[in-house]
N, C-alpha and C positions, 0 to 999 in steps of 0.2 A: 318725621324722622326719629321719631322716640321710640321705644324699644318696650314695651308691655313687662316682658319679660324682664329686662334688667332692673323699670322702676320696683318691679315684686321684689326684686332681690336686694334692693340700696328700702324697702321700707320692711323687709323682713328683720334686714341686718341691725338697721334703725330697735326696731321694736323688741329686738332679742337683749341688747345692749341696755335700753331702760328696763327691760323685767326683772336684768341683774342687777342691777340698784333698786330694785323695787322691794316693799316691807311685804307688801302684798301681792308677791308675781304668781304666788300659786292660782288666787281667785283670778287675774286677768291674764294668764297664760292661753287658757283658753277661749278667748275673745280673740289675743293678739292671733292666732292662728287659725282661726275664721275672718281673717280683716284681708279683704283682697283689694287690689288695683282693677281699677278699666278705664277704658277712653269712651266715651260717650259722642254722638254723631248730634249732639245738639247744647248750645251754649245755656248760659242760667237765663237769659233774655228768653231766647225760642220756648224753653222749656216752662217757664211764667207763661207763656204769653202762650203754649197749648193748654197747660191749667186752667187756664183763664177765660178771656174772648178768641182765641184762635183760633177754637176747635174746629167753627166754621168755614175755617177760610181756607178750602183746601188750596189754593192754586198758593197764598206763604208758606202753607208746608211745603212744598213743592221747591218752593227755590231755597226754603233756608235746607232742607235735605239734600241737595245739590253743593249747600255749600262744606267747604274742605276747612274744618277748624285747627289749630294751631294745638301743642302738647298743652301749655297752659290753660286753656281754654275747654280740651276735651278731659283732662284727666278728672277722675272723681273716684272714693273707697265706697266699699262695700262690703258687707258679713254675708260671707258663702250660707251661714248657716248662725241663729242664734241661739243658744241653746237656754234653756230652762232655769230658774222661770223666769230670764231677763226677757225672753222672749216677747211675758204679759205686759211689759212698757216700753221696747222696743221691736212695735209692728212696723209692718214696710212703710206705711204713713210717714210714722215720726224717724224712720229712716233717712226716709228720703228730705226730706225735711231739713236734717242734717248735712243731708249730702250738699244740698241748696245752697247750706249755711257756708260749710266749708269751700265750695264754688269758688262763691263771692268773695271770699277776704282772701283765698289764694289768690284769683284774679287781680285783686288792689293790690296786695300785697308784689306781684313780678311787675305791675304798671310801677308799684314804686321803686323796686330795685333797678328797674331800668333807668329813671327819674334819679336814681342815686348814681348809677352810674356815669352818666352824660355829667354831672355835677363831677364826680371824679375829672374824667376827662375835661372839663374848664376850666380847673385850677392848674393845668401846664398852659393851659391859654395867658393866665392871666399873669405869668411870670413875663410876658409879652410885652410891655407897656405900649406900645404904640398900637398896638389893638384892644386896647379897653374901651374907647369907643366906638367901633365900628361891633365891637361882641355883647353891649349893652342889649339892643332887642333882641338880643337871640338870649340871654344870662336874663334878662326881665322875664321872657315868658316862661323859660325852665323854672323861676323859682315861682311862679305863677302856679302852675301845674306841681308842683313838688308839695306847695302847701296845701292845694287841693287834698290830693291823693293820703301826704300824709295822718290830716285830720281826720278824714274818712276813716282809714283803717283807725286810729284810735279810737274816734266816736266808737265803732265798731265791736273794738277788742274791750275797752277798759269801760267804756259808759254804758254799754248795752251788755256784752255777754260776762265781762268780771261779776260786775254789783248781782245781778242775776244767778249764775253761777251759784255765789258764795251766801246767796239765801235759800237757794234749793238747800245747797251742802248744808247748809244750818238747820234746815226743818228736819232731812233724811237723818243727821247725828242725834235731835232730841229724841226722832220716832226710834231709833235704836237703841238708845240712852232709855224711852220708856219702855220696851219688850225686855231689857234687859231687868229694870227694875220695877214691874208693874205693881207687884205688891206696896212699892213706897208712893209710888203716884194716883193708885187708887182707881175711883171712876171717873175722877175730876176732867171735864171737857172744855176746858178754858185757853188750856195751850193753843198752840196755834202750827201744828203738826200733822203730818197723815198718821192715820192708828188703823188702816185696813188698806186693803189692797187696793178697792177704789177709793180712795183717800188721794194713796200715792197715781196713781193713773190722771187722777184730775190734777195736784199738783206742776206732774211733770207735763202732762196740756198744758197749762197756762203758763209755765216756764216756756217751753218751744214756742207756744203761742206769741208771746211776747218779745221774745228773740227774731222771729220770723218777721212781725210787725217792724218792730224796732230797725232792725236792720235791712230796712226797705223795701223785701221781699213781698211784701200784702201789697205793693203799690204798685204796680207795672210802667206807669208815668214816669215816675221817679227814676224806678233801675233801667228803663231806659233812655233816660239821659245823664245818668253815672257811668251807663256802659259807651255812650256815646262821648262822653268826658276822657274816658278810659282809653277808650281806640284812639280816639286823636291823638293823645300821652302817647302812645305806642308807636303811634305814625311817625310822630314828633323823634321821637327816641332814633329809630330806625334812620332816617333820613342824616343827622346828625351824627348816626356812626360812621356811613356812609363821606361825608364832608369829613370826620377824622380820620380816617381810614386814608383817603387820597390827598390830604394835604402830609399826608409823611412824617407829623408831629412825633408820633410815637417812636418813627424810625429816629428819628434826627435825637429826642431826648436819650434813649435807647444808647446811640451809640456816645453821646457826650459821658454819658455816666459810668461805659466802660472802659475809655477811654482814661478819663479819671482815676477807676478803682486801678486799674495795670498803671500807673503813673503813680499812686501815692501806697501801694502792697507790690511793688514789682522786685526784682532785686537789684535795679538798676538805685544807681545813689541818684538821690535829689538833687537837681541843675535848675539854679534859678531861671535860667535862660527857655529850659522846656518848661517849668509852671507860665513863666510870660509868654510863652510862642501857645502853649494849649490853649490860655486864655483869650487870646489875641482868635484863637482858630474855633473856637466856642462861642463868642461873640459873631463872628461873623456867619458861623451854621444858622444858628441862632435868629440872623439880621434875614436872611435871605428865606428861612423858614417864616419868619413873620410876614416879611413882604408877600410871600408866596399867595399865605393865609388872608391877608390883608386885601390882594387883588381877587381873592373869590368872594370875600364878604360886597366886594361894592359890586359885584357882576347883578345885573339886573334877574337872573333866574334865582340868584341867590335872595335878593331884600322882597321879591314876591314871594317864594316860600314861605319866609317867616311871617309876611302879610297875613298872607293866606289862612297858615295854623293861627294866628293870634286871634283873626277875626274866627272861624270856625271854632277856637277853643272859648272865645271871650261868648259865642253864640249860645253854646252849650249850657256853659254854666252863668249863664245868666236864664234861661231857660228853668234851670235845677233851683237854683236860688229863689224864682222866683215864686215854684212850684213848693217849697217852702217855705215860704213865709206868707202863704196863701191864707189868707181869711180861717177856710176850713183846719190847715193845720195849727193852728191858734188856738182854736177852742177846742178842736178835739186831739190831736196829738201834741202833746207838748213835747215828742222825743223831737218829733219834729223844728222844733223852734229855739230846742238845745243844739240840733245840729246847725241849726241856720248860723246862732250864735258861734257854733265850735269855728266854722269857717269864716265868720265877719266879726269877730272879736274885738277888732278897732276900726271895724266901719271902713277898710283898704277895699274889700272885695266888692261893696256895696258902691264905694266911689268909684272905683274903676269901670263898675260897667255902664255908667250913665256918660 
């Protein structure tokens, strides 16, 4: 149900808006209007995983190309066209590559908002009191899944592509910093900067390289049981709107609060007797909303759901968990064993799944 055309126009409008703030819009003007939208017919999993060992397997392409992907899932950017001579460091390779990149943490990134949202929607739960027991395992595995996702996208954002980032950007400002004043700097080959073209080419390889790696993409194991972390998160999300939606919560707070604002901005004068008769008739929406909410939590389809997802989410990532802190990732990846740490920091994630 996404619209190709409108998302072109909400990243046109986006991009038009930053270039007039920008010190530099003339030199990225024309990038920003070679940067196009599309939907893609294959998720960052499928698409690993034809890179990779798939290629064989015709009869998985077969069903994942059958299957119908969701807008977060299929959307990905692309340059109609790149023009000269950014062209020499951005081949369709490291394009794509990019594209990969960007995938993946939009993906975490809508598992998280979803994960933010259902946390919005909890907190009118929790003005409930006589349901803070019975909303414990369903508020335990949401913030289960919340810190997952969360850490991930930061490992992601700040430990892998910031510190990276901002050492490219320091080696590209010295090699600039030297063309501009080569006569002061001499022939001296000690820095530690590109000074030719493949110079910079091998740089910006080992930058992508490293972001690629880093951010799980070289491992197919891994991104697919983040992506399987992920879809649960989503499933999770879904089903839980679902249960707010039909318990009326939204309705019932909804109208207490206008109810209210016309009661205390109306032009009627202030009658002690209607603040006691409101409150009296707000406690009891209130009472019978909870109860309502109360007799779905103990309904038996209800306490197997949450079963269900806890056991299938607690499978997952302990799966992922355990894939790193794997021997292998020890000695040879230590991004690896940072992220292990990112997500078991006090050893919670570690005891839980035992």
């Amino acid at each position: 149900n996404v619209l190709q055309g409108r998302v072109q126009n909400w990243l046109s409008t986006t991009m038009a808006r930053s270039l007039e703030s920008s010190p530099q819009s003339s030199h990225s003007s024309q990038f920003a209007s070679s940067l196009r939208c599309c939907f893609l017919d294959r998720n960052v999993r499928d698409t690993l995983h034809d890179m990779g060992k798939g290629r064989k397997s015709s009869r998985s392409k077969k069903s994942s190309r059958a299957k119908v992907l969701a807008g977060f899932e299929a959307i990905a950017f692309e340059f109609k066209n790149v023009p000269f001579p950014a062209s020499l460091v951005l081949s369709p390779v490291q394009l794509r590559s990019y594209q990969l990149l960007f995938r993946q943490i939009f993906f975490a990134k809508y598992v998280e908002r979803q994960l933010v949202n259902m946390w919005s929607d909890h907190q009118l739960l929790k003005q409930m009191t006589s349901l803070r027991a019975a909303c414990s395992p369903t508020f335990s595995l949401r913030r289960r899944m919340l810190h997952f996702i969360q850490n991930f996208v930061y490992y992601m954002k700040f430990e892998v592509i910031e510190p990276h980032w901002r050492e490219l950007e320091n080696k590209l400002n010295a090699s600039k910093d030297y063309c501009l004043n080569r006569s002061k700097h001499g022939n001296s080959t000690e820095a530690n900067f590109p000074r030719t073209v493949d110079d910079l080419l091998n740089e910006h390889n080992q930058f992508l390289t490293r972001l690629f790696t880093q951010c799980l993409l070289s491992n197919y194991d891994l991104i697919e049981r983040a992506s399987k972390i992920m879809t649960t998160c989503l499933l999770f999300c879904t089903q839980i709107k679902f249960f707010m939606e039909s318990t009326k919560v939204h309705e019932t707070l909804e109208t207490t609060r206008i109810e209210r604002s016309m009661m205390r901005f109306g032009k009627k004068k202030k009658n002690t007797d209607q603040e006691a008769e409101f409150r009296v008739k707000r406690e009891e929406n209130i009472q019978r909303c909870s109860d309502r909410i109360l007799q779905e939590y103990r309904t038996e389809n209800y306490q197997h759901m949450i079963k269900k997802f806890d056991q299938v989410f607690t499978s997952h990532l302990a799966e992922f968990m355990k894939n790193l802190n794997s021997d292998y990732g020890q000695r040879s990846n230590s991004h690896l064993t940072n992220l292990f740490m990112q997500l078991d920091y006090n050893g919670f994630v570690s005891s839980s799944l035992h």
